[in-house]
C-alpha positions in Angstrom: 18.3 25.2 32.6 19.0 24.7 36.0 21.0 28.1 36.5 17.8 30.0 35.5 16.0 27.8 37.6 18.4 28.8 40.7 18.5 32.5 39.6 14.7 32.7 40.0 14.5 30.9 43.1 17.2 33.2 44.2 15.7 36.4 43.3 12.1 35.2 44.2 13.5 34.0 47.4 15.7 37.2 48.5 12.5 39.7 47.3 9.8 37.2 50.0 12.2 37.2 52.6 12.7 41.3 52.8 9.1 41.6 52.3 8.4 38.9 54.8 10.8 40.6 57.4 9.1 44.6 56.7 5.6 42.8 57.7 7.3 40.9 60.9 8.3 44.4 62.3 5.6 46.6 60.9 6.6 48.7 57.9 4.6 46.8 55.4 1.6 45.0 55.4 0.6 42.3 53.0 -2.3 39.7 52.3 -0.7 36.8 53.8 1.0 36.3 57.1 4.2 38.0 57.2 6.1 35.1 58.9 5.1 33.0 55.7 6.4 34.9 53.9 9.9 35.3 55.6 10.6 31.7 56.3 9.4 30.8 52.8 11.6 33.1 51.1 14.0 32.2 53.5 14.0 28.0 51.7 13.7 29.5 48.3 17.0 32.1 48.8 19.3 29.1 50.7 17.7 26.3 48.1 18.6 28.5 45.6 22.3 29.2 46.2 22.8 25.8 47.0 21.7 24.9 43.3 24.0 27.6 42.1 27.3 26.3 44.2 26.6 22.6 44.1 24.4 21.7 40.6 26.3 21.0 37.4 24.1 22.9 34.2 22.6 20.8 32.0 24.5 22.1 29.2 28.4 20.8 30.8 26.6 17.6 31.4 25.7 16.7 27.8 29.1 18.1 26.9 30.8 15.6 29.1 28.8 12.7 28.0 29.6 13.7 24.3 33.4 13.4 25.2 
């Protein structure tokens, strides 16, 4: 569960952050402020990977605790 969790944020994360970027220099405009939207998807992408490299998946941890 907490793979998919980290996938999404990844993926959410990675799509704000180019978006947010286009709108900081131009190419794109959106609804919101395009400096939201980089430094938000900026937390999501590195908040993301860090669940990926660091977090144990609920699945392992009930398999150790049944051993």
């Amino acid at each position: 569960m907490i793979k998919i969790l980290a996938i999404i944020m990844v993926v959410g994360g990675a799509i704000s952050l180019v978006v947010g970027i286009m709108g900081v220099f131009g190419s794109m405009s959106t609804g919101v402020s395009p400096w939201a939207l980089a430094i938000l998807g900026g937390i999501f992408f590195l908040s993301g990977i860090s669940l990926l490299k660091y977090r144990k998946d609920t699945d392992v941890i009930d398999a150790e605790n049944k051993h």
